[in-house]
N, C-alpha and C positions, 0 to 999 in steps of 0.2 A: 504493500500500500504506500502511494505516496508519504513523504512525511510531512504528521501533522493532521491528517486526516480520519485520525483515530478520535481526535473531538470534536469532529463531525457527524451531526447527525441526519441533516437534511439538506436535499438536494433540491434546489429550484431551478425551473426552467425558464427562461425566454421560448415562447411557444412561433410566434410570426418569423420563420426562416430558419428555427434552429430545430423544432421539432419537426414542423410539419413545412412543405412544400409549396408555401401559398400562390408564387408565380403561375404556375401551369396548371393549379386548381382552380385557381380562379379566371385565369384565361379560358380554361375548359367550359366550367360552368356560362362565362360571356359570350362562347360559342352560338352555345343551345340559348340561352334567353333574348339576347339583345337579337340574333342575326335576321329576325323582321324587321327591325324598328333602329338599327344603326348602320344607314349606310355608308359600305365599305368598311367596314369592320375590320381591323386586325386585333386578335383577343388579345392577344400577349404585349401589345402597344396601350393597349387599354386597361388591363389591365396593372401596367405599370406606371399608367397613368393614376389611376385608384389610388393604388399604394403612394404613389408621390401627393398625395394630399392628408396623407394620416399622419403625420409627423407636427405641420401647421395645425390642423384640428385640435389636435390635443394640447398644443402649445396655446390655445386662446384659452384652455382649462387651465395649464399649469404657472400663466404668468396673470393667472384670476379674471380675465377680461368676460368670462363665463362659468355660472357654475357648472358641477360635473356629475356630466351626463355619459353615460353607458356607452362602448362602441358602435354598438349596434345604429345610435344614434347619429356617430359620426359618420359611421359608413356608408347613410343613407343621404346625410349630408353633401358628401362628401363624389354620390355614384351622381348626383342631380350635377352635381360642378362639373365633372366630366362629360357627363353627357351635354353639355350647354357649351364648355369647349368647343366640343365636335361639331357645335351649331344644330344639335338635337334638343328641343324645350322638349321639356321630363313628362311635362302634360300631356305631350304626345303619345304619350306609352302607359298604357294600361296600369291601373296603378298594383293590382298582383301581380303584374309582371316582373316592376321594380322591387315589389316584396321579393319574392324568391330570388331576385337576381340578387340583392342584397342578403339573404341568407348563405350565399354563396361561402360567404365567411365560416358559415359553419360548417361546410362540407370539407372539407383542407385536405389534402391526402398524406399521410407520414413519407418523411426519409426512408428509404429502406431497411436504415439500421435503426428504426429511432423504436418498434415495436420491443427486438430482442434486446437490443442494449438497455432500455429504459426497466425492462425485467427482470437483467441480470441485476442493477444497481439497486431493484425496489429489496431484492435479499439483505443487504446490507443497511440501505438509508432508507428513510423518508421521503419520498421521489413527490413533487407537486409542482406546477404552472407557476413562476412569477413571471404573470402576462398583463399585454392590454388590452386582452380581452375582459367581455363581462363572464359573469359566471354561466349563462345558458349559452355563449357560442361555444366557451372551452368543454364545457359538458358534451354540447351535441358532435364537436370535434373528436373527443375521446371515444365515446362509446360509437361513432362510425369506423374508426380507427383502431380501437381496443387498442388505447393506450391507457398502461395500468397505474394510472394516479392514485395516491392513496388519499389526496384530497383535492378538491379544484377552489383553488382560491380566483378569484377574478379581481379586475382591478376596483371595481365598487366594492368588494370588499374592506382595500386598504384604503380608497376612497383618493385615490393617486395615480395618475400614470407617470412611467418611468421615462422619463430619469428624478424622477421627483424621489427626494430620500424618503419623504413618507411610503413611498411605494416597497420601499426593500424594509425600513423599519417596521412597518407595523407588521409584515408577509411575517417577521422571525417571532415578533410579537406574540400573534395568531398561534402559531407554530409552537408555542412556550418557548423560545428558545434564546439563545444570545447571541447576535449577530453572529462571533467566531464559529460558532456552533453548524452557519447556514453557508454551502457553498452555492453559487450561482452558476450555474452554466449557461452560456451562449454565443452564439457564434459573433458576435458584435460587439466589437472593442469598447467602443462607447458604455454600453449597459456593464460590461464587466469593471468599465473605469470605475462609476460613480458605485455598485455593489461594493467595491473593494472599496473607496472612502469612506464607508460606514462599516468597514468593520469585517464585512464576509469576505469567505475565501472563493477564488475562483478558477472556472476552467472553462477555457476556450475549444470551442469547435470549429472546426473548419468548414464552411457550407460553400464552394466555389464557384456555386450555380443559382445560390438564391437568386439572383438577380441576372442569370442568365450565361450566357458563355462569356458575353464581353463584360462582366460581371468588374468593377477595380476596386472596390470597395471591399475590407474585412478580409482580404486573400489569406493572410498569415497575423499569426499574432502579434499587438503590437505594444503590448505590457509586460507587467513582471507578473506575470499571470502564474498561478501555482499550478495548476495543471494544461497539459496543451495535448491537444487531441485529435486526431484525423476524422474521430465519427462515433456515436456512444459505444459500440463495442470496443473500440481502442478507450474510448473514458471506463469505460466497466473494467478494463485488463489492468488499467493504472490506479486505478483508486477502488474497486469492487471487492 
């Protein structure tokens, strides 16, 4: 076992790239919903287009401009911006339409290695979500997925999205636990930055495709991160 990891008792996740696969899930699902009512479509253009507005969304939460509301909320937000982009008014499109296309969130498909590795570590630690997600996307995420969490914390829980400290504080809180106690895993340097200034230990995953082949973002680790990982089986061989 790594050292140090013996007063470790739980593992938290970053779930958006680290667990699960959201680019080509959710391009997939834009496929099948939007391709009456968007034309010219490319999913995987649109889709990261999507994604490129949940960063600002949660930022008019975290610097108080609005209080805080659920993702589900932003996402829906968030899929009307896009589409008005594209010069498509959102009115135009059936409004169940936009419901399930926006449920999309909840369909995510896992990493290949993210079912067995997250299995092998649940023997050892306390394996749970610290996501910004709410608690019914990571739910519905899981049990499509069978990914075996022993708890789903969401971000209304901690009542924070991360990088907010509240969001890593209260998760170890919840957890009974003391920060040293909590390791964060995630493939994005960032979240492991601000996890590790409050205290938790951390392990890096390498995800080289989140964002696609031309991907330049998070390639390799770029902290003094306690553990470094190619994919959770390699995190289970080093700390399980």
């Amino acid at each position: 076992m790594t050292a140090g990891f013996d007063s470790v008792d739980a593992l938290v996740f970053d779930m958006f790239g680290t667990v699960v696969d959201w680019r080509t899930s959710i391009a997939a699902e834009v496929a099948v919903q939007l391709r009456d009512h968007v034309p010219d479509l490319v999913p995987l253009e649109f889709a990261d287009a999507w994604r490129a507005e949940y960063q600002p969304s949660m930022e008019q939460v975290r610097n108080g401009d609005r209080e805080f509301v659920r993702l589900d909320v932003l996402h829906r937000e968030n899929l009307e911006t896009v589409l008005r982009g594209l010069g498509v008014d959102p009115d135009s499109i059936p409004a169940p339409v936009l419901d399930e296309t926006n449920l999309a969130w909840h369909r995510l498909d896992p990493w290949p290695d993210a079912i067995a590795g997250l299995t092998r570590l649940q023997e050892r630690f306390v394996v749970a979500p610290l996501s910004n997600a709410n608690v019914r996307l990571a739910l519905d995420v899981a049990k499509r997925a069978g990914l075996p969490w022993d708890a789903i914390l969401g971000a209304e829980v901690a009542g924070a999205y991360k990088p907010d400290p509240d969001a890593y504080r209260r998760t170890a809180e919840i957890l009974g636990l003391e920060p040293h106690q909590v390791a964060m895993v995630a493939a994005h340097n960032s979240d492991l930055a601000a996890a590790q200034s409050l205290g938790l230990r951390t392990c890096f995953v390498r995800r080289p495709s989140e964002h696609g082949s031309d991907q330049t973002t998070d390639l390799a680790a770029e902290g003094d991160w306690d553990v470094i990982a190619q994919d959770f089986e390699d995190l289970a061989d080093r700390i399980g």
